[in-house]
SEDRENFI-918462 format. One record per residue: x, y, z negated of N, C-alpha, C, O in turn; residue in three letters. Coordinates in steps of 0.1 Angstrom, whole numbers, plus 5000, padded with zeros to 4 digits. Layout:
XYZXYZXYZXYZALA...
***
This chain:
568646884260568946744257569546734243570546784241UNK568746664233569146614219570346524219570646464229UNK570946494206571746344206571346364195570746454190UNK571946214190571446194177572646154168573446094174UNK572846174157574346224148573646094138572546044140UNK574946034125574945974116576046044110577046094114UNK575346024098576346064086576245974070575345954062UNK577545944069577645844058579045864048580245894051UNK578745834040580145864027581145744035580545734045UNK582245664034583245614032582645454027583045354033UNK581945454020581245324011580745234019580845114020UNK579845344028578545324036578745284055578045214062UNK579545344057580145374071580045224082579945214095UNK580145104072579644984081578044974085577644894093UNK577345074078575845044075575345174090574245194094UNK576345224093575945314102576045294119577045274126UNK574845294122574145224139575645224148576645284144UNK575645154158576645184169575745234182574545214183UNK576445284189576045404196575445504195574545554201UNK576345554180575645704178576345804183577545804184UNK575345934189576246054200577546124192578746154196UNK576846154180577846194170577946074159577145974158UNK579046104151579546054139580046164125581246194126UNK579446214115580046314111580246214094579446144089UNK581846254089582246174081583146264073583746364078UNK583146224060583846354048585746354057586246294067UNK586346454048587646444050588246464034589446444032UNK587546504027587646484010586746434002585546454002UNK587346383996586446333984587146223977588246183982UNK586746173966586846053958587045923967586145913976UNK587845823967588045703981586845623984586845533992UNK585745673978584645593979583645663990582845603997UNK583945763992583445933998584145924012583645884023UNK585745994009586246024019586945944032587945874030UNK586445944045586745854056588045834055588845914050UNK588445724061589945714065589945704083588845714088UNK591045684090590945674108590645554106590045544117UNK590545444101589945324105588245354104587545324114UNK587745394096586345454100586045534109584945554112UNK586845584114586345674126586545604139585945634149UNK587745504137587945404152587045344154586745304165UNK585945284139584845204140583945274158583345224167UNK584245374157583045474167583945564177584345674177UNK584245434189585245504194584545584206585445574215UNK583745634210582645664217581345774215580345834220UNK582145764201581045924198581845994193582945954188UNK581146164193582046284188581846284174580846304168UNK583046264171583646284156583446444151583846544157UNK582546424138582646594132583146534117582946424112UNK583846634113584446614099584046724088584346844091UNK583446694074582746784068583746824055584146704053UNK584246894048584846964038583746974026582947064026UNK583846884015582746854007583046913989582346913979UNK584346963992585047013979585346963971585547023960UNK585746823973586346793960587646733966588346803973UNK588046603962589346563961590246583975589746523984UNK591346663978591746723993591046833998591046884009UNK590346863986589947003994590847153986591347153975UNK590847243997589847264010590547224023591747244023UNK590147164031590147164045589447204055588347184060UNK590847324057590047434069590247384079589847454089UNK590847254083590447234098588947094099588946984103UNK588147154094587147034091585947154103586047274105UNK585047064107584247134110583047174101582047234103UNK583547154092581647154087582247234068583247194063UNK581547314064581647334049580047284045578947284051UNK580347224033579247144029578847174020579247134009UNK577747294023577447384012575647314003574547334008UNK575847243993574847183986575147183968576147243964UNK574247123961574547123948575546993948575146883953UNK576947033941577946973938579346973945580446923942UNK578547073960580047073966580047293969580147383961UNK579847313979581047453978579547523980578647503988UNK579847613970578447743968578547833980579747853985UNK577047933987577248023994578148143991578548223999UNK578448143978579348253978581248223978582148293975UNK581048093985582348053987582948053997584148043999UNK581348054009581448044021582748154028583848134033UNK582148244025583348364032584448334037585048334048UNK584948274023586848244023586848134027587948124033UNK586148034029586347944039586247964054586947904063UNK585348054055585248054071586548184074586848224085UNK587048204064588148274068589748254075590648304081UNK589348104066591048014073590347884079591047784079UNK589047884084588847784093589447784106589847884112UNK589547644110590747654122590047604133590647594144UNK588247554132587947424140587447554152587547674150UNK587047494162586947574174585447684167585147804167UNK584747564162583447614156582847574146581847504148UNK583347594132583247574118581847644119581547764123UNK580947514114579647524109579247504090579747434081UNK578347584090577747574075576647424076575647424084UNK576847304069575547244063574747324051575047424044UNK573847274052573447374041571347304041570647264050UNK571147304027569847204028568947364024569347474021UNK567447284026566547434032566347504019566447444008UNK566047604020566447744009567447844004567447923995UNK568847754016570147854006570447874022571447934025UNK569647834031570247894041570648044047571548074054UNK569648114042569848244044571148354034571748454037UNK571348274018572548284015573948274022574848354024UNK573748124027574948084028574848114044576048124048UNK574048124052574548254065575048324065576148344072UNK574448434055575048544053576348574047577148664050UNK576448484039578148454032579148444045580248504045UNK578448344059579648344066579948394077580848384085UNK578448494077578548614088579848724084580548774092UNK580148754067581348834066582648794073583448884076UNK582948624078584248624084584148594102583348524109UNK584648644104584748704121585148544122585248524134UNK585448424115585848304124584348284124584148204134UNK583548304120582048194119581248234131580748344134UNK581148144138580348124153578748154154578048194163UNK578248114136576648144139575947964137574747944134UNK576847884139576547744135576147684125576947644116UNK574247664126574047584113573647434111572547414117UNK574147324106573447214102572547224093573047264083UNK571347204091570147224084569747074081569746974088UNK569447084065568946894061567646964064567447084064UNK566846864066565146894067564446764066564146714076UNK564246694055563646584055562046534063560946564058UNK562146504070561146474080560746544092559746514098UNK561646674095561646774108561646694114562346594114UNK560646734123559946654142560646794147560646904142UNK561346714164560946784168559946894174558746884175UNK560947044180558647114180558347174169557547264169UNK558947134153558147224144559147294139560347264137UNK558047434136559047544134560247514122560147424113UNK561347604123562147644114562447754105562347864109UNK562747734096563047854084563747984097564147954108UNK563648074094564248164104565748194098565848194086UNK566548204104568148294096568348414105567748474114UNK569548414098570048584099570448634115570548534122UNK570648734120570748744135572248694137572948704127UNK572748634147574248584147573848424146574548344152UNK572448384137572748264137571948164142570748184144UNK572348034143571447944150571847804148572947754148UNK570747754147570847604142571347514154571047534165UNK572147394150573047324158572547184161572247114171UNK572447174144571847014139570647024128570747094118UNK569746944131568846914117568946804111568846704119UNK569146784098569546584095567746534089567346494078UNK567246564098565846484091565746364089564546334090UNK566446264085566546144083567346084070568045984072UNK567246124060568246104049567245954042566145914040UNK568945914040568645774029568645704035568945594029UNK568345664054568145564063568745414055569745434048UNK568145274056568645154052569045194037570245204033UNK567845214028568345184012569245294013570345284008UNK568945404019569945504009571745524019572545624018UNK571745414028573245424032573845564041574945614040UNK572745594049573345724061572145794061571045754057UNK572345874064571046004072571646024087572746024092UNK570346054091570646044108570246234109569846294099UNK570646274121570346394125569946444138570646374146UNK569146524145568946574157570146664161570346764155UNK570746644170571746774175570946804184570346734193UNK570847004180569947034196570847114201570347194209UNK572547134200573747224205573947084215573946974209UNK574147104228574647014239576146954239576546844242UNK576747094233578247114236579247054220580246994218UNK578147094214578547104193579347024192578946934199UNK580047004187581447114177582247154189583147234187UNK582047114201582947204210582647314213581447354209UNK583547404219583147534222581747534236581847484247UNK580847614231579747634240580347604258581547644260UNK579747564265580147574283579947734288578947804284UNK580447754293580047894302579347874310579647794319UNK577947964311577347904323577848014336578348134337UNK577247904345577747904358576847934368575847874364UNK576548004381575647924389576547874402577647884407UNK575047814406575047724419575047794429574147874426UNK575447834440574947904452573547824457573447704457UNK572647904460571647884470570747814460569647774463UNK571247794444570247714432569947844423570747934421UNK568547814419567747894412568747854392569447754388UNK568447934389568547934371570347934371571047924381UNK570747954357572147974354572047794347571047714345UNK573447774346573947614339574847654335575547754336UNK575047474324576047524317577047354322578247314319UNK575947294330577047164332575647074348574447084345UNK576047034357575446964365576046884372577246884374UNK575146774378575546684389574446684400573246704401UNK575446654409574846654425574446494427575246394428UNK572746474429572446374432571646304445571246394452UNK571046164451570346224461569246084457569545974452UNK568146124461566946034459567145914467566345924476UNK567745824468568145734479566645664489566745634500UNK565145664478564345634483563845744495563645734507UNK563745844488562846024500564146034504563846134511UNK565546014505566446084513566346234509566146314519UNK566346294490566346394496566946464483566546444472UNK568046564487569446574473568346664460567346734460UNK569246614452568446694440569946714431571046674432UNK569146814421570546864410569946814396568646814394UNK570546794389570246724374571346794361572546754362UNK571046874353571946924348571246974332570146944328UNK572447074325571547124315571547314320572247374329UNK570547364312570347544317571447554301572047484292UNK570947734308571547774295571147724277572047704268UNK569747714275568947684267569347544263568847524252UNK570147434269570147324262570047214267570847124267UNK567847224277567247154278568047064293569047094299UNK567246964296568046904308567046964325565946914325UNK567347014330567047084342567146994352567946914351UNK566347004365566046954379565847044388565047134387UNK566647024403565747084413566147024423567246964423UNK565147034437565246944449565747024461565947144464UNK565746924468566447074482565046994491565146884495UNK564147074492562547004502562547144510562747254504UNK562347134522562247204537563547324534563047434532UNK564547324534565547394536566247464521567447504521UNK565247464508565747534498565847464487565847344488UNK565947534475566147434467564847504462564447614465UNK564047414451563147404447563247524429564347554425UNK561847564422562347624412562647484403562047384405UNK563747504393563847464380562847444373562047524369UNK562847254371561747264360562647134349563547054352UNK561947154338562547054324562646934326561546914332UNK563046864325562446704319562946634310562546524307UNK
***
């Protein structure tokens, strides 16, 4: 199961959709840049990520995000930031070609989880990705930049849990596959219970209970 993220400077933040799953918004920069809590009350219903962009109030290690591009904090800066990060799971942004730098920069600190936001202008889902380093794995893609004249870029989240800490998966007694989160439901038409949940992998998972068992797991 995807959601779908917005991200916008301070300037722009009226221009960005309502009911978006995430909201990700600077915590430094120039007043034009950096969010204040009245921007973030704007979205009281989506999960708030906050990015560390390097300039005015920075550094902030309790930001989720280092905003590794031309103008804000280079891969070779990464390290020391992921070293006094505080967020449950401080992720690298990072636009395509420095990703494998700036992985590798934050594979040296034991806080870095392996979480990447990746810009990709026009990534569909389904098509391949640049590969990174072992440890790591992409969270979010922002294929959507400039949305309305320039004001926000939108993003795919394909992490379920992101910026929280991952779910432990679990199982079910007498249910096929491992989870990481489910509900118990019942077909009110066939009278007949089913489970709706996500697997390990992400995706959103089904199964039925038909002549005594439950049925295998399949996607939808």
């Amino acid at each position: 199961m995807t959601r779908t993220m917005g991200d916008a400077t301070h300037a722009d933040v009226a221009s960005l959709p309502a009911g978006l799953d995430v909201v990700a918004g600077y915590d430094t920069g120039s007043p034009d840049i950096d969010w204040t809590a009245a921007d973030f009350a704007r979205f009281p219903n989506s999960v708030h990520v906050t990015i560390d962009q390097a300039f005015t109030g920075a550094p902030r290690y309790d930001s989720n995000i280092v905003d590794v591009e031309t103008g804000a904090y280079t891969p070779a800066q990464v390290t020391n930031w992921m070293n006094h990060a505080t967020a449950a799971r401080p992720a690298v942004y990072v636009n395509r070609g420095n990703e494998q730098a700036a992985c590798t920069d934050a594979l040296a600190s034991p806080n870095f989880k392996g979480d990447v936001w990746l810009s990709y202008p026009d990534w569909q889902p389904g098509q391949p990705l640049p590969p990174l380093p072992a440890g790591c794995r992409y969270v979010a893609i922002q294929n959507q930049l400039g949305v309305s004249n320039g004001a926000y870029d939108l993003s795919v989240v394909l992490d379920p849990t992101w910026p929280e800490e991952a779910a432990m998966p679990y199982t079910i007694p007498g249910v096929p596959g491992d989870w990481t989160r489910h509900e118990e439901l019942i077909d009110k038409k066939a009278g007949v219970p089913f489970i709706v949940g996500n697997g390990t992998d992400g995706t959103v998972w089904m199964t039925k209970f038909v002549a005594g068992a439950w049925t295998p797991v399949v996607q939808i």
